[in-house]
Structures are given as structure tokens and as C-alpha cells.
C-alpha positions in Angstrom: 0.0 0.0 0.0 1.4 3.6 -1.1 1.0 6.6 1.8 -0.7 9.6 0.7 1.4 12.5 1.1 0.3 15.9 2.0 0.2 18.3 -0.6 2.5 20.2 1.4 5.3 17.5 1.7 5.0 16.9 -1.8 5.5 20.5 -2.5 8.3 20.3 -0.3 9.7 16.9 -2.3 9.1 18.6 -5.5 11.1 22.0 -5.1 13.9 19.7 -4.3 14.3 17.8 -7.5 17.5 19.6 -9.8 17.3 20.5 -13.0 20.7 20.4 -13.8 23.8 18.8 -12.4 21.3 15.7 -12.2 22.8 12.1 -11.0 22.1 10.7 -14.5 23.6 14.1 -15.9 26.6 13.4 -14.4 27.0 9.8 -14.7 26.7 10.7 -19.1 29.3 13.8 -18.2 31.7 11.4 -16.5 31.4 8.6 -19.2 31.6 11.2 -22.0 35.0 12.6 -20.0 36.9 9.0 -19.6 36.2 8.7 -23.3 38.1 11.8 -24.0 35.6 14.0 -25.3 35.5 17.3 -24.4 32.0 19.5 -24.1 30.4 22.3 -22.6 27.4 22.3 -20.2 24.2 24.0 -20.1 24.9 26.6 -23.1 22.5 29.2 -22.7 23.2 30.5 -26.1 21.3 27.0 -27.5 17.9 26.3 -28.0 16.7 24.2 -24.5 20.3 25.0 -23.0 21.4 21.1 -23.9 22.9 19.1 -20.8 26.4 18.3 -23.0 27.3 20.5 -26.0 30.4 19.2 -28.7 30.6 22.4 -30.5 33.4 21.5 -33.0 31.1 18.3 -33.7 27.9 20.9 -34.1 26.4 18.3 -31.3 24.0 18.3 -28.3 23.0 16.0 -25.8 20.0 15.9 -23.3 20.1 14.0 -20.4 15.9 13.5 -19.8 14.5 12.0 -16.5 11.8 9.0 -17.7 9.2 11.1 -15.5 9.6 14.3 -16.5 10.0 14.2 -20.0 7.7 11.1 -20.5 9.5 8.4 -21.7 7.0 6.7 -24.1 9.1 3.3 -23.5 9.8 3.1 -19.6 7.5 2.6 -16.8 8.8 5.5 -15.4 7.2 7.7 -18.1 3.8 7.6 -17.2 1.6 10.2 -15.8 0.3 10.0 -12.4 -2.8 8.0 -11.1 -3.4 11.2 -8.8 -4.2 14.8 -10.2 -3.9 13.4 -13.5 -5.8 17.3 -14.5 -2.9 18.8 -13.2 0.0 16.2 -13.9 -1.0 15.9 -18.0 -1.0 19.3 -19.1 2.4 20.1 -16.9 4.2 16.9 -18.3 2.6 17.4 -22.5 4.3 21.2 -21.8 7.4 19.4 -20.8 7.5 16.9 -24.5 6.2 20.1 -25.9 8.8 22.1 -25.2 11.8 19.5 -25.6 10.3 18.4 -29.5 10.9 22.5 -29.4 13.9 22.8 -29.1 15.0 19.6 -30.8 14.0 21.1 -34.1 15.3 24.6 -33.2 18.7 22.8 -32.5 18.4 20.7 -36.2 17.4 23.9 -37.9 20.4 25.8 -36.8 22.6 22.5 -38.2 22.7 20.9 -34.7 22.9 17.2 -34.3 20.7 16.0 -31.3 21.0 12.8 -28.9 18.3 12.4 -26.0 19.6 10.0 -23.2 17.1 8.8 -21.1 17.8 8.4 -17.3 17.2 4.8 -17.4 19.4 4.0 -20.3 22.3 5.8 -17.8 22.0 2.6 -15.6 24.1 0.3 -17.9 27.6 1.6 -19.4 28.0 -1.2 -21.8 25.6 -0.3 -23.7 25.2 3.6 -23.2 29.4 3.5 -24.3 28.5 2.8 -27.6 25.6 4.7 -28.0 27.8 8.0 -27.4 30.6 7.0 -29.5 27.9 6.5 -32.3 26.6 10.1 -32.3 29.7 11.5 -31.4 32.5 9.7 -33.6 36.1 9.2 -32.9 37.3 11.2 -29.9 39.3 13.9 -30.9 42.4 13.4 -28.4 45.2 12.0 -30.5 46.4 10.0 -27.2 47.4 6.6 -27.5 48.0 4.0 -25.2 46.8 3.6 -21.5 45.0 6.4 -19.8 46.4 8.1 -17.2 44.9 6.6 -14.4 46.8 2.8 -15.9 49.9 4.3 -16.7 52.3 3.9 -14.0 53.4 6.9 -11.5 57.1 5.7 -11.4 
């Protein structure tokens, strides 16, 4: 059985949750990082300010919570049994606005990748979807990273 909350500790829950700097935000910043490419965050000067921007690669990636943005494929995405009245309209502005900016981006030459949060969970297969979008890194270094090379 699920306890009701009160509208106030929900409130309270609510104003909590980030919009940037999210766990699954960082977990795509830190993968993108040990696979040597390089990005900006949060670039106001972009359509939607996209999580991870490759500006010599002319691409932009958006890290979207399953709730939040409604992920069509999780169970996560669905809208609440309670207050649907107020919980559809705030959640069909939210895919609104991201198809939005998606095609502001693509009009102004941008390539666009949305990474869902539960697709964050498993590395194997998140790895290669970022090297798809993104190509080869652009670091030129060969051989062990610096964390495997040895300090001596």
C-alpha cells in the first residue's frame, strides 16, 4: 500500500528535484569525460540549453528524467494516477517544449541525442551509443589512460 502524502510535503519533495547537475547528468558527463571527449554544459546560447554541448562536432545532448520528459518506453514515463488534471497538461508542456527545441537545434545545423535516465544505468551499452553520435574522440592519445599508466 502507497501513503498519501500531503500536498505540502509533496511540495516540499518537488522543489527539491535539480534540474541540472542531475545524478544521471553526471554519470553521461563522467562517461563522455573518460572517453576523452571534451563539451560544454548548459549553453545558454542553444535552443533548450542542452545538458552536453560538442561544438566543434555541431552536437547536443540531453540527459531526460523518464518522468519528467515522459518516456514513451519506460514505466517510469507515465503520468500520475493522482491529479492526472494537473499532472497531463504540466508533463505534455514538458515533451512540448523539448520536441521544441529539438527542431530549433536541427534547424540551426545541430545534431541531437536524448539520453534517457534509465538507459544511464548500464555503461555497456550507453558507451557505444555516445561514440555512435559522437565519432572518434578527438584526443590524438594513444595507449593507457592516465589513471593505468604507472606513477614511477
Amino acid at each position: 500500500m502507497v501513503d498519501k502524502l500531503s500536498r505540502e510535503h509533496r511540495s516540499a519533495n518537488m522543489s527539491r528535484i535539480a534540474s541540472k547537475n542531475t545524478k544521471p547528468e553526471l554519470q553521461v558527463r563522467r562517461l563522455a569525460h573518460a572517453l576523452r571527449y571534451r563539451y560544454r554544459i548548459h549553453v545558454s546560447e542553444l535552443p533548450g540549453k542542452p545538458d552536453l554541448v560538442f561544438s566543434s562536432r555541431k552536437k547536443a545532448i540531453f540527459v531526460h528524467g523518464c518522468f519528467w520528459h515522459q518516456h514513451p518506453d519506460c514505466r517510469e514515463g507515465r503520468i500520475p494516477d493522482t491529479r492526472k488534471s494537473y499532472w497531463q497538461p504540466k508533463l505534455e508542456r514538458n515533451v512540448d517544449r523539448d520536441r521544441k527545441h529539438i527542431q530549433d537545434l536541427k534547424r540551426l545545423g545541430w545534431k541531437v541525442l536524448v539520453v534517457w535516465e534509465c538507459e544511464v544505468h548500464d555503461a555497456e551499452k550507453l558507451e557505444p551509443k555516445l561514440t555512435a553520435f559522437l565519432g572518434p574522440s578527438g584526443s590524438g592519445i594513444s595507449g593507457p589512460t592516465r589513471s593505468a599508466r604507472s606513477t614511477s
